[in-house]
C-alpha positions as CSV (number, residue, x, y, z in Angstrom):
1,X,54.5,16.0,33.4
2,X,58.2,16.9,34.4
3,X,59.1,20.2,36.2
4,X,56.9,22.2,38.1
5,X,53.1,21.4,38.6
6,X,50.3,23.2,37.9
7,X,47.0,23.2,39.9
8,X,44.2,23.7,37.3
9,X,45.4,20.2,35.4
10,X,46.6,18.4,38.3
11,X,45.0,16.0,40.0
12,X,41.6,17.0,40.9
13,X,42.1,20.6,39.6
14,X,39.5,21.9,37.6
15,X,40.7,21.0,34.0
16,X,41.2,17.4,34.7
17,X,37.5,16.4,33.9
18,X,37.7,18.8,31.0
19,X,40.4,17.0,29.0
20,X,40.9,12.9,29.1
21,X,44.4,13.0,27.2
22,X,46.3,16.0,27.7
23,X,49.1,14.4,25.4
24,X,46.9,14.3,22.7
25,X,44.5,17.6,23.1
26,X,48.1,19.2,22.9
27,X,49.0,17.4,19.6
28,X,45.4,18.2,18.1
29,X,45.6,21.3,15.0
30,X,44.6,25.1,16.2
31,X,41.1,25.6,15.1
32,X,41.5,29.3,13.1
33,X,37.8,30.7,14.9
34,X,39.1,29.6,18.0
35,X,42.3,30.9,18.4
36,X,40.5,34.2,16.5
37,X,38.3,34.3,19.7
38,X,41.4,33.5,21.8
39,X,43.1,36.7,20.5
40,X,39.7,38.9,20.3
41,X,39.1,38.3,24.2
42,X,42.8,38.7,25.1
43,X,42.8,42.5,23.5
44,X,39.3,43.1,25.6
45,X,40.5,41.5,28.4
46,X,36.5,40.2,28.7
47,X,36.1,36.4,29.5
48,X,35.2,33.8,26.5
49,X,32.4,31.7,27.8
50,X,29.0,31.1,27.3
51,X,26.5,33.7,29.0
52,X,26.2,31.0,31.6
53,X,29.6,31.2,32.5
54,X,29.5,34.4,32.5
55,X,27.3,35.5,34.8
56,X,28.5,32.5,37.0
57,X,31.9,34.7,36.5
58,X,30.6,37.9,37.4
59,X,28.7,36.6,40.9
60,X,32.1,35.2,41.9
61,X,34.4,38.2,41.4
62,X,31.4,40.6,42.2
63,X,31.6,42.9,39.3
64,X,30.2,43.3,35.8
65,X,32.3,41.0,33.4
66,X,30.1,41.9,30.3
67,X,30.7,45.1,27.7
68,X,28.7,48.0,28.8
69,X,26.9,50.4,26.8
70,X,29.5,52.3,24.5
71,X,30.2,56.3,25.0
72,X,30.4,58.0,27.7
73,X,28.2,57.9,31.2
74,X,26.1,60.2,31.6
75,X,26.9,63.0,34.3
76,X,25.4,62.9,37.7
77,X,23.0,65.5,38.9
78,X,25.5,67.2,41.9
79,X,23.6,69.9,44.0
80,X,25.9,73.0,42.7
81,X,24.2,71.9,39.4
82,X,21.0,72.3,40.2
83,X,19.4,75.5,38.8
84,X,18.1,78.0,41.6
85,X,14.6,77.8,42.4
């Protein structure tokens, strides 16, 4: 690879054990459901993983990664609210 590096393919950077042949996993076709899923994520901005991943995701950046319930949140009870009693 010419030009500037990049840490997650060199070596020992995470991707290295992922792909053997980086020449020819870039020469391979586009699989359609993949790259549907690609662009799906990218417009959510939620990680593609397994639910494994996931939640391994989620304990390392310390926040919820995963869609919530739809709508909006419910209001919080604040003392003016209260009704006199």
């Amino acid at each position: 690879m010419a030009g500037r590096g990049d840490a997650l393919i060199a070596p020992g950077g995470p991707m290295v054990a992922e792909v053997n042949d980086w020449p020819a996993f870039l020469r391979t076709a586009d699989d359609d459901a993949v790259l549907q899923a690609l662009r799906l994520h990218g417009r959510t901005r939620r990680p593609l993983g397994s639910p494994a991943f996931i939640e391994r995701m989620e304990v390392k950046v310390g926040r919820t990664l995963r869609p919530g319930k739809p709508g909006p949140k419910p209001r919080s009870c604040l003392p003016c609210e209260l009704p006199p009693t």
